[in-house]
C-alpha positions in Angstrom: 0.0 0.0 0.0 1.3 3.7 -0.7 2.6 5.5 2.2 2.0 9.3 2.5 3.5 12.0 4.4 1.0 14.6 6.1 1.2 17.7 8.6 -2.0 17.9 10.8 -3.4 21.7 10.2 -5.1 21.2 13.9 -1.8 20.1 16.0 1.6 20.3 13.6 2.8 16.5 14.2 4.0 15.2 10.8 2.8 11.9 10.2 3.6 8.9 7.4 0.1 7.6 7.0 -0.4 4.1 5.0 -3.6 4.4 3.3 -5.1 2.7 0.1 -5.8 4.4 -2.9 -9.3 4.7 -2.6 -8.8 6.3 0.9 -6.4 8.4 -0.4 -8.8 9.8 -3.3 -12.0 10.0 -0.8 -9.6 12.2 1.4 -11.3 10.7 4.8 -7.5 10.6 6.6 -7.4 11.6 10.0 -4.6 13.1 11.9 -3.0 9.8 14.2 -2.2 12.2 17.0 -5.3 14.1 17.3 -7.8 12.6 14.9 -8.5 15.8 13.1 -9.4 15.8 9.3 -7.6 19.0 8.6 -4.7 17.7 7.0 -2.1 18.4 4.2 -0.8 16.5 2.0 3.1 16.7 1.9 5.5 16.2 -1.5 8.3 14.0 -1.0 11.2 12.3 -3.0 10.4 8.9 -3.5 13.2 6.0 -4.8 11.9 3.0 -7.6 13.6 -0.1 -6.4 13.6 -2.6 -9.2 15.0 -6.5 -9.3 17.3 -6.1 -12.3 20.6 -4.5 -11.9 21.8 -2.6 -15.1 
């Protein structure tokens, strides 16, 4: 499942939140440390690990 990185509008923490994609597009994520809704979505760099080595 995707793992996304949020900041909690409501209480600061920043959280990496594992969520499915469906979840994710419906938006119903809640803040683990407060349980507020008001949260943002943040960008991070992400690695591709693949089998093959080139």
């Amino acid at each position: 499942m995707p793992m996304y990185d949020y900041k909690c509008l409501d209480c600061g923490k920043e959280s990496l939140i594992v969520v499915t994609l469906k979840e994710h597009a419906a938006g119903g994520i809640v803040c683990p440390a407060c349980g507020s809704k008001k949260l943002q979505q943040l960008f991070s760099p992400f690695i591709a690990h693949t089998t093959k080595k080139s």
